[in-house]
Structure formats: C-alpha cells, structure tokens
C-alpha positions as CSV (number, residue, x, y, z in Angstrom):
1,X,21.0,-0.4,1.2
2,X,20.5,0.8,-2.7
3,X,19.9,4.3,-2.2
4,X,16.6,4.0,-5.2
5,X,14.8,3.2,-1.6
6,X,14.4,6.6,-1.0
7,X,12.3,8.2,-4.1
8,X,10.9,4.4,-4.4
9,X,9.4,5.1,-1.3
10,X,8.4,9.4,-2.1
11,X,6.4,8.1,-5.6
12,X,4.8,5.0,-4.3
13,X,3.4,7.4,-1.7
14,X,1.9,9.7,-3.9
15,X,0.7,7.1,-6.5
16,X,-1.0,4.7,-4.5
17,X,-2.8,8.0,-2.8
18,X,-3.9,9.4,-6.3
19,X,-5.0,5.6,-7.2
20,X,-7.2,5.0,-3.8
21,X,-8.6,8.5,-4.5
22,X,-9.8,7.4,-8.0
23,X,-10.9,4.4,-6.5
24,X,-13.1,5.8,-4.1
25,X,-14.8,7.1,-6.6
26,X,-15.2,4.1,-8.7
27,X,-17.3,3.1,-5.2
28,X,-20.3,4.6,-6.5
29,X,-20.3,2.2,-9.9
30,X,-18.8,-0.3,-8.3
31,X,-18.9,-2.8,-5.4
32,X,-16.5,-3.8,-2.8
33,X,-14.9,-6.2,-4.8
34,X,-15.1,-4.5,-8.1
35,X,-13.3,-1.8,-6.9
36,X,-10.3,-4.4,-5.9
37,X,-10.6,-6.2,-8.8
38,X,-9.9,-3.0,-11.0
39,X,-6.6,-2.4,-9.1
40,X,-4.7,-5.7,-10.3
41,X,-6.9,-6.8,-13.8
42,X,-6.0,-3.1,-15.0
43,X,-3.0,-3.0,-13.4
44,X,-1.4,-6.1,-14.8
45,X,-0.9,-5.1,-19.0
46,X,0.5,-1.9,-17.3
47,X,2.9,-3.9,-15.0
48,X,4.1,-6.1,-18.0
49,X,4.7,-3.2,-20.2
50,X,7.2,-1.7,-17.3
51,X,9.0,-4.7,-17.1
52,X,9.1,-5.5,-21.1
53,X,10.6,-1.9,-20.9
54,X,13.2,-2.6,-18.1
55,X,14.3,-5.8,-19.3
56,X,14.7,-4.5,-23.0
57,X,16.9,-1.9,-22.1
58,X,19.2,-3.8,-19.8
59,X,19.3,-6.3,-22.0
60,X,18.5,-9.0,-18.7
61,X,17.1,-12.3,-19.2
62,X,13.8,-13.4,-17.1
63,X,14.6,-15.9,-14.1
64,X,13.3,-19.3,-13.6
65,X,11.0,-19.5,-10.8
66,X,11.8,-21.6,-7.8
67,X,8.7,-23.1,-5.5
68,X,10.0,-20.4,-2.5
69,X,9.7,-17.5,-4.5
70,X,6.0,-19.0,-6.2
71,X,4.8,-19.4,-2.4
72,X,5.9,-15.8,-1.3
73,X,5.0,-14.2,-4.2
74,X,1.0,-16.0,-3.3
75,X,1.6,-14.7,0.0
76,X,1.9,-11.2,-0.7
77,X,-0.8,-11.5,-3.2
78,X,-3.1,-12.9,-1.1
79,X,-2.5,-10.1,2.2
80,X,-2.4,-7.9,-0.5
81,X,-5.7,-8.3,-1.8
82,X,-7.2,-8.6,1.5
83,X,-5.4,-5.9,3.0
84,X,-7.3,-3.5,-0.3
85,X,-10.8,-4.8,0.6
86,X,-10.5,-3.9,4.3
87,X,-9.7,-0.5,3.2
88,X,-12.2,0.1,0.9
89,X,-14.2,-1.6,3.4
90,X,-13.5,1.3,6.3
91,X,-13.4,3.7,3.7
92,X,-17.9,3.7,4.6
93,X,-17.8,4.4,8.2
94,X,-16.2,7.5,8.7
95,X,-14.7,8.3,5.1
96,X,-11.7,8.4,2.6
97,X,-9.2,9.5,5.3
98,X,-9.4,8.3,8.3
99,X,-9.6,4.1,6.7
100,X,-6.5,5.4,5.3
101,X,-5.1,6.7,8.7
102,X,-5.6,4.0,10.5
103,X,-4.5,1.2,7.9
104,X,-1.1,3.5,8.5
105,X,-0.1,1.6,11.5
106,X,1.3,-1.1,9.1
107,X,4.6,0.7,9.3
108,X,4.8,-0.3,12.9
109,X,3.0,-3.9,12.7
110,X,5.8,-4.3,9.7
111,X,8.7,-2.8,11.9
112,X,7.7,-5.2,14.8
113,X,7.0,-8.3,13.2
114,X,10.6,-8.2,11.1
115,X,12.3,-7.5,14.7
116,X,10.9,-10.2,16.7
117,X,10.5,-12.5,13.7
118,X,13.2,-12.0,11.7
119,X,15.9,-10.3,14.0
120,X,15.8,-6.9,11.4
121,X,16.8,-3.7,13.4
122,X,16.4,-0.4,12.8
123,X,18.2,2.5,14.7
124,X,16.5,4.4,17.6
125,X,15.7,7.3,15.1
126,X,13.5,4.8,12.5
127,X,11.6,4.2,15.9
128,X,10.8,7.4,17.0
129,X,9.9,8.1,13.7
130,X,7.2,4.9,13.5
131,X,5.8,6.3,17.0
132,X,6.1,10.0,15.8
133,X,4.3,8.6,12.0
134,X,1.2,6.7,14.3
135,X,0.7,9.0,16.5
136,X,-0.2,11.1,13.8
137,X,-2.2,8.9,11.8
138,X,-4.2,8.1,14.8
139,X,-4.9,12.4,15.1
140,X,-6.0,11.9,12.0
141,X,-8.2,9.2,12.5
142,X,-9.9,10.7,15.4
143,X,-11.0,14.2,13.3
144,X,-13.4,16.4,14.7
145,X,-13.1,14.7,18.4
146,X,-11.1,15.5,20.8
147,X,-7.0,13.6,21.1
148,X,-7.1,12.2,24.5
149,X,-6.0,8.5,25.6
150,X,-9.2,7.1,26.4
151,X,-10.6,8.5,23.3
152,X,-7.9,7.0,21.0
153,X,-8.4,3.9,22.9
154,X,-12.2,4.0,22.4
155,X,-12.1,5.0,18.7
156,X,-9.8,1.1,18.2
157,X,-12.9,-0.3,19.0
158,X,-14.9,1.3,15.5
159,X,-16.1,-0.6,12.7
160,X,-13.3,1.9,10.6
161,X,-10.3,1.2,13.3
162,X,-10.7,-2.1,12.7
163,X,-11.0,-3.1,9.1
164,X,-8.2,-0.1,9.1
165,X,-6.2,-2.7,11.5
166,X,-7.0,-5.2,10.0
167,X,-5.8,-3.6,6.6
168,X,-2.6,-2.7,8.4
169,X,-1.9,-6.0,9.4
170,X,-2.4,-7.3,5.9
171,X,-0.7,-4.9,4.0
172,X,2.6,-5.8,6.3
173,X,2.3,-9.2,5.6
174,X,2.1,-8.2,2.1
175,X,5.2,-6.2,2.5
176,X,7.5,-8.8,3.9
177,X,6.6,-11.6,1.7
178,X,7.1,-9.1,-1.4
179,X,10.5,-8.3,0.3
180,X,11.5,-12.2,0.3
181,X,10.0,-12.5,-2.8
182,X,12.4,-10.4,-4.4
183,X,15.3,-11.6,-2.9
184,X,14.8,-15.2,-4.0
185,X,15.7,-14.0,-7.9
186,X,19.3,-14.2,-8.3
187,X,21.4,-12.3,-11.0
188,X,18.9,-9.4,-11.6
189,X,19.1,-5.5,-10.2
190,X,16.6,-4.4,-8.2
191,X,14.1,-3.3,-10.5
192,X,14.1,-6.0,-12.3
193,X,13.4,-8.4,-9.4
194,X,10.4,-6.2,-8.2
195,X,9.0,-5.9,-11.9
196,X,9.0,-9.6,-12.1
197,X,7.5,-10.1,-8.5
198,X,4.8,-7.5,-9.4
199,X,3.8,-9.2,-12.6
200,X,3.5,-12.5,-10.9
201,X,1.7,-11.0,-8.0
202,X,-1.0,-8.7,-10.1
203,X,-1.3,-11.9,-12.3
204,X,-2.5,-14.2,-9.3
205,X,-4.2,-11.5,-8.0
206,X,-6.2,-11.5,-11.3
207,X,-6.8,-15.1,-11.7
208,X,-8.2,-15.3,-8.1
209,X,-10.2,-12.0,-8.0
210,X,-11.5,-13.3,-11.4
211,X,-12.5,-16.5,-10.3
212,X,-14.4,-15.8,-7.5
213,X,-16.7,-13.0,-9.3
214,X,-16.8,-15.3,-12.3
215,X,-18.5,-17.8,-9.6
216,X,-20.2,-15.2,-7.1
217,X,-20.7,-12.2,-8.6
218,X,-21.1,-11.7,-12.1
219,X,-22.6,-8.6,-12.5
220,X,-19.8,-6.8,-11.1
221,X,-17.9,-8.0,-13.7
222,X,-19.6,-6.3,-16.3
223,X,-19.5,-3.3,-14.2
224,X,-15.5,-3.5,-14.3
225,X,-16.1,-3.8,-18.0
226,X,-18.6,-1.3,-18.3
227,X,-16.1,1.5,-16.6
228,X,-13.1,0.4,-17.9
229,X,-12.0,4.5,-18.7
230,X,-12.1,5.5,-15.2
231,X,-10.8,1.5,-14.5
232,X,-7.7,1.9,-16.8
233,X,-6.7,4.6,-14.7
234,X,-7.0,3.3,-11.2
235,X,-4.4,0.2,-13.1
236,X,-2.1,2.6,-14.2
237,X,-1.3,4.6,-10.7
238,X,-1.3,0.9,-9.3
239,X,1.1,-0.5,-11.3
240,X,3.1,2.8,-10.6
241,X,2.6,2.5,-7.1
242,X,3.7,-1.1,-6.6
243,X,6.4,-1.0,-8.9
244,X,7.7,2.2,-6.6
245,X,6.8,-0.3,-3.5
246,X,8.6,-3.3,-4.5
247,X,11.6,-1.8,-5.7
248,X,12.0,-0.1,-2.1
249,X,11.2,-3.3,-0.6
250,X,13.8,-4.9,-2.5
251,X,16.4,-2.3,-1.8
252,X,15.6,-1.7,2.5
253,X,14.1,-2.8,5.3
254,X,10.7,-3.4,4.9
255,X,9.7,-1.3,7.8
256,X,12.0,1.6,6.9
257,X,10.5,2.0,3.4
258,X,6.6,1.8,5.0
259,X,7.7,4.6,7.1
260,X,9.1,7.0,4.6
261,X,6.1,5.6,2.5
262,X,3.7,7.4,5.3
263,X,3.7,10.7,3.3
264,X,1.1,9.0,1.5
265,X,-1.2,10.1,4.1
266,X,-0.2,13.5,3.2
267,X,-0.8,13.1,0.0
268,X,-4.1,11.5,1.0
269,X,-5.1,14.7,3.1
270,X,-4.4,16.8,0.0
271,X,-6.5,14.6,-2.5
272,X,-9.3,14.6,-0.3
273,X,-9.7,18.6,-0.4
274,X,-9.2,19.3,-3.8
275,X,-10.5,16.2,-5.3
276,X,-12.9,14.4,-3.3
277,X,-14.1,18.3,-1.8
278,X,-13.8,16.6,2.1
279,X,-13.1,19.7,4.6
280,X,-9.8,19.7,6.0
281,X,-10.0,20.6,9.8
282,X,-7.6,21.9,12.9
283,X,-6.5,18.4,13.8
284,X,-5.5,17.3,10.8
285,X,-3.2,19.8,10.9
286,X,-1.3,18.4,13.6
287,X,-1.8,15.1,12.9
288,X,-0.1,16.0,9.4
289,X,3.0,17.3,11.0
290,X,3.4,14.3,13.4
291,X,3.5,12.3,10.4
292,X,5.9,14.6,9.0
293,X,8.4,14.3,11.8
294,X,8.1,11.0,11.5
295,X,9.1,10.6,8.0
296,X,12.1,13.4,8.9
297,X,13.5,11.4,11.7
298,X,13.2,8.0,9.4
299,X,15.2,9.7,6.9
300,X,17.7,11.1,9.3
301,X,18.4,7.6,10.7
302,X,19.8,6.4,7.2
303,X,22.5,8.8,7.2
C-alpha cells in the first residue's frame, strides 16, 4: 500500500465533515436536491483546478478513457449521488449527527462486500476496529436513549436508520467503484488517477443532477444560483474531500481507508457544538471513544 492512504484518509475526514456541516445549513435556502446539487456543480471548477495543478507540475499527460473505467466511474457517481441525498434526507428526523452516525456503517457494508465479493482481506485488527468504529456510531445514533440490544435493534427500524443505511450502502458502492475506477488508468501516480476519476465523476454528477432539475425543478436552480457564496464553499471542501477520498481509495483497501476515514464522525460531533450549537451529551461521549478505538486498532493493523 502507498503510505499517502493514511493522511488521505485524516483530511477527507475532516473536510467532508466541515462540507456536510455547511451544507446543513444551505437546508434552510435550499431543497433536498439543491443541497446535492451544490456539492458536485461547485465542486467540479474546484476539482479541475487540482488536477490542472497536479498534472502541471508532474509534467503527466491525461489518459485516454477506456469503456471499463467510463462505466465505473458512472457507477460511483451514481451511488454517490444517491448515497448524499439519503443523508441529507435523515439529516430531518433526528438531526445533523445521528444521519451521519448511522450512514457510518458503510465502513463495514464496504469491508464485507470486498471480502465475499472480491476476496479482499483485511487482518483481524481492521475487523475489530470496523466492529469497535459501529458500535460506536450506533451509541451515537441512539443519543439521549438508553444502549441496550433491543433498543439498537428498534432504533434500525427509524425513518433516520434507514435512509442512514441506505446512505451507507450507497456510499460503499460508491467507494469500490471509485477504487476500480482508478485502477483502470495506467501510467499515472496515484493522485493523478483520483484527480482524473473525480473530475469525471463530479462532471456526470453535474450533467445528471442538472438535468433532472432543469426538467423537475427549476426553481431550485435559481436557488443554487441565488446562494452561490455559501454554495462555492460547500464545492470547495468537496472537492477537498473527494480528492483526499480517492487518492486513499486508490492507494488501500477500500474498507481500510472508510475505517480510518470514521474520524469524520469526530469531527462531525465537534462541528455540531460549536457550529451548528447542537448539545453534546454523556453518550456521545462513549460512542466517540468507541469510534476512536476503532480507528487506533485499524491503524495498528497496517503496521
């Protein structure tokens, strides 16, 4: 494995949770789908400045595309984008943490389905680690309420667990198809291969998200354009984000980077105090330093 996995994995954390805190807010000017829309039509001149950058300086020449890496490159985008709009989805049933929490069990959806799938293993560690990391997003999901079995198991069946699930699941497709993505363009480092597979991802993200308000929902694009300050900004940390993603992806194991990756949820607890002013309370406490250990034992199992 590269070893750029590792802070790949640190800063996509934290800048996909600074971006889906700014988006939250954009929920009060914008809809649903406005506020997914924002994250790749901003996001894409950002993304194609990064690699203009990357490619200038290393003096690399951009790959031709072959019809594998167009079709995974429209698979990720597709889970992608639907993954987003579950999560913005749970985000109004029982707030901006706990639809994050619970979209957390991709690590393990995306650990299970590249084991049975595609025959990736991980050492015993990166497991307890992916158990350790759910366990603790489930605590978190389940604030204010006691963290017994039959609660946990009554909680799954909530509007919030299950667009959070459902945004898990999505988000792990998205993950492996990115992965494959990448690994289909020859001759180029790392970085280059996930700048190139982000442009090409944000730009069909754009065209179809496009498209279908264009058809459906006009008015919300000329929201988009109406609050394209706060907009720009939600672009930015996503183009930061998913250029950290990628780049992980196409240096480890899928799974092993979305479970270093969970310190987002950290970071999530930490813009939700000071930025969103949501109360942080006793069991997110421990559901923070489950999630903890869980990253600690993921990290451990690399070495």
């Amino acid at each position: 494995m590269n070893p750029i996995w590792l802070p790949a994995s640190l800063f996509g954390g934290f800048f996909q949770a600074w971006r889906t805190a700014l988006q939250q807010r954009l929920r009060a000017e914008l809809s649903v789908s406005g506020a997914g829309l924002v994250r790749y039509l901003y996001g894409l001149p950002f993304a194609l400045l990064f690699a203009a950058i990357w490619f200038s300086v290393k003096h690399a020449a951009v790959p031709a595309f072959g019809l594998a890496f167009v079709g995974l490159a429209l698979a990720g985008a597709v889970t992608q984008m639907a993954g987003t709009i579950l999560l913005i989805l749970a985000f109004g049933h029982r707030g901006f943490v706990v639809g994050t929490a619970f979209s957390k069990t991709e690590a393990i959806q995306a650990a299970l389905v590249t084991a049975i799938f595609f025959h990736e293993r991980l050492p015993l560690l990166a497991w307890a680690g992916i158990v350790a990391g759910v366990a603790g997003v489930l605590i978190l999901a389940l604030v204010g309420r006691g963290i017994s079995a039959r609660q946990i198991l009554g909680s799954l069946g909530q509007p919030a667990a299950l667009y959070g699930l459902g945004a898990g699941s999505m988000f792990a497709c998205a993950a492996i198809a990115i992965k494959f993505a990448t690994a289909r363009l020859t001759g180029l480092d790392v970085v280059a291969s996930a700048l190139v597979t982000l442009v090409i991802v944000m730009a069909m993200q754009s065209v179809l998200h496009l498209a279908w308000i264009v058809a459906r929902d006009r008015d919300t694009l000329r929201a988009v354009a109406r609050t394209w300050r706060s907009s720009s900004q939600v672009g930015l940390l996503s183009a930061l984000g998913s250029a950290c993603w990628y780049t992980g992806f196409a240096a480890a194991p899928a799974a092993l980077v979305r479970i270093v990756g969970q310190v987002e949820v950290i970071f999530t607890i930490g813009f939700a105090h000071f930025y969103l002013r949501e109360p942080v309370r006793r069991s997110e406490v421990a559901g923070l330093m489950l999630v903890a250990t869980g990253v600690m034992l993921a990290l451990l199992a690399t070495f």
